[in-house]
C-alpha positions as CSV (number, residue, x, y, z in Angstrom):
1,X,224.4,-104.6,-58.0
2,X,220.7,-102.9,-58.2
3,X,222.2,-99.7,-59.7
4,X,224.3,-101.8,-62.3
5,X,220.5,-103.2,-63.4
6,X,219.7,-99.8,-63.6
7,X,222.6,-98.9,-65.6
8,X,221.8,-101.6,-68.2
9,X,218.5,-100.9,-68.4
10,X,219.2,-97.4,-69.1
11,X,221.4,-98.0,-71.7
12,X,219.1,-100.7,-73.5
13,X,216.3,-98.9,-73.4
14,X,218.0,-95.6,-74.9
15,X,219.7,-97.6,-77.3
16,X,215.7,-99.0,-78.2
17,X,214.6,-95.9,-78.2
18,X,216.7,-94.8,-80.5
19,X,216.4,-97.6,-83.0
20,X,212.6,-97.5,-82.7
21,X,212.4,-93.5,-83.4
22,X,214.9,-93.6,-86.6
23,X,213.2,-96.7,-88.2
24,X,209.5,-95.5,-87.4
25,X,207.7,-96.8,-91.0
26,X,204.4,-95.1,-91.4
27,X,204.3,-90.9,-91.2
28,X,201.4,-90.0,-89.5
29,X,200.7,-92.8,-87.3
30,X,201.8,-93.0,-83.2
31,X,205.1,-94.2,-82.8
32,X,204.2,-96.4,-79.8
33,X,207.2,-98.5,-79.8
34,X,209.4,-95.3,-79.7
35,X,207.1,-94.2,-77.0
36,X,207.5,-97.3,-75.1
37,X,210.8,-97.6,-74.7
38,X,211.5,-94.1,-73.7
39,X,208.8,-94.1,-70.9
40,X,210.4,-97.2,-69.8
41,X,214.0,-95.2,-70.1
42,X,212.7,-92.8,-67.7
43,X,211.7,-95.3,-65.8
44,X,215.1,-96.7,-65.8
45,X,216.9,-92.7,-64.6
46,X,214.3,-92.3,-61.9
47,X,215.3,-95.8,-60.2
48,X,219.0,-95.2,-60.9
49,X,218.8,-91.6,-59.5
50,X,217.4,-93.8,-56.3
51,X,214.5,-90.9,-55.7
52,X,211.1,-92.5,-54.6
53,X,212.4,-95.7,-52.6
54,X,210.4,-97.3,-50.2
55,X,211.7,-100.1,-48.2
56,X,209.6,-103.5,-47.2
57,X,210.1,-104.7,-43.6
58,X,213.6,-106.6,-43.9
59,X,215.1,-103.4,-44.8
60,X,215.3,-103.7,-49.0
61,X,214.1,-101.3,-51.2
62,X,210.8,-101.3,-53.5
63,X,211.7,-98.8,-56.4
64,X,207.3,-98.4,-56.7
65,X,207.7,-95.9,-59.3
66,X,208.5,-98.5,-61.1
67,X,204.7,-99.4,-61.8
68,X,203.6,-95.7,-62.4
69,X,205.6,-95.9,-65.2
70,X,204.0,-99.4,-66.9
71,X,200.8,-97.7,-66.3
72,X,201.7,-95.4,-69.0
73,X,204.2,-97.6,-71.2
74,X,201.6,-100.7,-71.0
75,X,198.5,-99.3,-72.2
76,X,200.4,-98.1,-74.8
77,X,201.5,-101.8,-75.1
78,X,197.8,-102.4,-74.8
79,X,197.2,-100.5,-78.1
80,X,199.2,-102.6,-80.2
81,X,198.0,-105.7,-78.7
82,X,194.6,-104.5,-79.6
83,X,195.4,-103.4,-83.3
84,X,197.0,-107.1,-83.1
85,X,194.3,-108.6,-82.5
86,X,191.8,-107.4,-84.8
87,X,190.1,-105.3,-82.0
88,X,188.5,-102.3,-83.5
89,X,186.0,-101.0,-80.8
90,X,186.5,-97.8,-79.2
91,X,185.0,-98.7,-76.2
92,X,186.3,-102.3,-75.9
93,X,190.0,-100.5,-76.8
94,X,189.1,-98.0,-73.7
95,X,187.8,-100.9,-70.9
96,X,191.8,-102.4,-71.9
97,X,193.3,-99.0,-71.1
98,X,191.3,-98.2,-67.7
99,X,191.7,-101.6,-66.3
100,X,195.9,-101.1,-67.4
101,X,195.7,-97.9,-65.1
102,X,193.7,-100.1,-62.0
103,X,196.1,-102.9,-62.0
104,X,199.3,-100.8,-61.9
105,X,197.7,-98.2,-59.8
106,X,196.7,-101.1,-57.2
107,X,200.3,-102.6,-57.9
108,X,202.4,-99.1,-57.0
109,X,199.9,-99.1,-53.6
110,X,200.5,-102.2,-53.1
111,X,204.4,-102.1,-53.3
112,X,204.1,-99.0,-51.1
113,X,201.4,-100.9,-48.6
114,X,201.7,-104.0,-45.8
115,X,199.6,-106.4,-43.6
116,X,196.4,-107.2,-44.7
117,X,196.0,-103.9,-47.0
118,X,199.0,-105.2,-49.0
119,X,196.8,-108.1,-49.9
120,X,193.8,-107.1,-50.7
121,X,195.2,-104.2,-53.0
122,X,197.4,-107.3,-55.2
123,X,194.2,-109.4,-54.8
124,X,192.5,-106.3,-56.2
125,X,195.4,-106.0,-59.3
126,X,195.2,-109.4,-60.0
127,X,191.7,-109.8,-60.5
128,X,191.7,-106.2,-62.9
129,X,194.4,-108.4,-65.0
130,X,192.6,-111.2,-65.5
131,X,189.8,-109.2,-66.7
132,X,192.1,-107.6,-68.6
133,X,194.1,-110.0,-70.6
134,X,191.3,-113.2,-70.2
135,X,189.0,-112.2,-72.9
136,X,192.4,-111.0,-75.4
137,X,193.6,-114.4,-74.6
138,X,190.6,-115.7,-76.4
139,X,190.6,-113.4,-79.7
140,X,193.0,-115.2,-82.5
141,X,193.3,-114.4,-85.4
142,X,196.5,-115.7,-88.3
143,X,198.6,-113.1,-87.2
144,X,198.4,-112.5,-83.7
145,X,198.8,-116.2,-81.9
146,X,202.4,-115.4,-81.2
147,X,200.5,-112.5,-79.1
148,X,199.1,-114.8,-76.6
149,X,202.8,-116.1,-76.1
150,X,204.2,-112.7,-74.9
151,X,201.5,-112.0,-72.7
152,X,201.8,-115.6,-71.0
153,X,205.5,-115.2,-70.7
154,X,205.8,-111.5,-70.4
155,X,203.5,-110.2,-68.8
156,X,202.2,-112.3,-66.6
157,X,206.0,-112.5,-65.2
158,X,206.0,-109.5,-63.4
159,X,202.9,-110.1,-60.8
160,X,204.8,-113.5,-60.1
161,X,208.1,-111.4,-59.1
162,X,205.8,-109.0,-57.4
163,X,204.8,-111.6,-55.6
164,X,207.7,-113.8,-54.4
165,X,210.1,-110.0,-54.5
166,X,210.3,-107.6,-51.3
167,X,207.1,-106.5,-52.7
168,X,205.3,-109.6,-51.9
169,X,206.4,-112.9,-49.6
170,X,210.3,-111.6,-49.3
171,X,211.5,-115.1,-51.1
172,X,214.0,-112.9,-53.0
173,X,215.6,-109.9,-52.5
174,X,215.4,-106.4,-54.5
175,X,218.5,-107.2,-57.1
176,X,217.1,-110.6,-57.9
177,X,213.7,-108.9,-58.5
178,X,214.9,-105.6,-60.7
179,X,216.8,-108.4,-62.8
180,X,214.0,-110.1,-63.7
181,X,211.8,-106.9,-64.3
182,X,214.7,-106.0,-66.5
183,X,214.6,-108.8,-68.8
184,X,210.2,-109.0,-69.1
185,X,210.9,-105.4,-69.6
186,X,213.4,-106.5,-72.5
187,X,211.1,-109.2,-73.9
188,X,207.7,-107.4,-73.2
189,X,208.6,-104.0,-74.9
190,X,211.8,-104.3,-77.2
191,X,211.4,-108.1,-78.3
192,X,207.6,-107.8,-78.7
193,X,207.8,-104.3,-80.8
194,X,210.5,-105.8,-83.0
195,X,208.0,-108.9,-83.5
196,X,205.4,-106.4,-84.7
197,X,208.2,-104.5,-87.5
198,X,209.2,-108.3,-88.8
C-alpha cells in the first residue's frame, strides 16, 4: 500500500513538474513552482526506492527523509508566501527561511528520535513554526487572504500527522500517514502554486 502512495506521488508530482516548467510566465525570474514540485518528486523516488527507513517501536517505518526534503521545497514555498504577502525585507525574508530549515531539521531528528528526546525536539519544531507562520498569519493584504487558508489547512496538517503517525503517539500507522502527507503535499505545493498563476 505505502509503495502505491509513493507511486502516485511520483507520478503527480512529475506530471506538476512538468506543467509548472513548460508554462513558467516571466523569463528571468526563479521558477519556484517548477522547483517545488520536482524537489518534492525526488522526494517521492527516494521513499519509493525504500533507502533511509527508520522504524518506530511497533515495527512501522518512518520514511524521515521525507522532511529533509520540505526543508528545501518549503522555504522555497516560503518565498512565494513572502512575495504574497507584500513582504519585501531581506532580512525578515531570511528569519522565514532559517526558522523553515530548524523546524524540519528538528522534525527529520525527531522522526529519527524516541523517549523523552523525541519530545522535546517536536516541542522544539513546533515552537520554530509558530514563530514562523504567527506573524505571516497577521500580514493581509487584497490579494493574499486566501494565503492564510493554505497555511491553516496545509501546512499546519503535517505536524498534526507527525504527531498522531508512527512518528509521534502511533494512533495510525505508516500508510495512513504517507496518504495524508500525499494529499497536503498535493494541496500545499500543486494547488497553492496553481492559485498563484490564476
Amino acid at each position: 500500500m505505502i509503495n502505491t502512495i509513493f507511486i502516485i506521488g511520483f507520478v503527480i508530482f512529475a506530471l506538476s513538474s512538468a506543467y509548472f516548467f513548460v508554462t513558467k510566465s516571466k523569463p528571468g525570474v526563479l521558477n519556484s513552482a517548477f522547483l517545488v514540485s520536482f524537489v518534492t518528486l525526488a522526494s517521492y523516488t527516494l521513499m519509493w526506492q525504500g533507502s533511509f527507513v527508520a522504524q518506530s517501536p511497533d515495527g512501522q517505518p518512518i520514511y524521515w527523509t521525507r522532511w529533509l526534503f520540505y526543508a528545501i521545497s518549503c522555504s522555497l514555498l516560503m518565498l512565494e508566501i513572502a512575495r504574497v504577502k507584500g513582504i519585501t525585507s531581506k532580512s525578515k525574508i531570511a528569519e522565514l527561511i532559517f526558522l523553515n530549515v530548524i523546524v524540519m531539521g528538528t522534525g527529520t531528528l525527531a522522526a529519527v528520535s524516541s523517549g523523552l528526546g523525541k519530545w522535546i525536539l517536536f516541542l522544539l519544531s513546533s515552537i520554530a513554526y509558530m514563530i514562523q507562520i504567527l506573524p505571516l498569519l497577521k500580514v493581509n493584504t487584497e490579494k493574499s487572504k486566501w494565503v492564510n487558508t493554505t497555511i491553516l489547512l496545509g501546512w499546519t496538517g503535517f505536524p498534526i500527522v507527525f504527531f498522531l503517525a508512527p512518528t509521534g503517539l502511533g494512533l495510525f500507522g505508516s500508510a495512513t500517514a504517507m496518504g495524508l502527507y500525499l494529499v497536503l503535499d498535493v494541496y500545499t505545493k500543486i494547488i497553492f502554486n496553481l492559485q498563484l498563476k490564476a
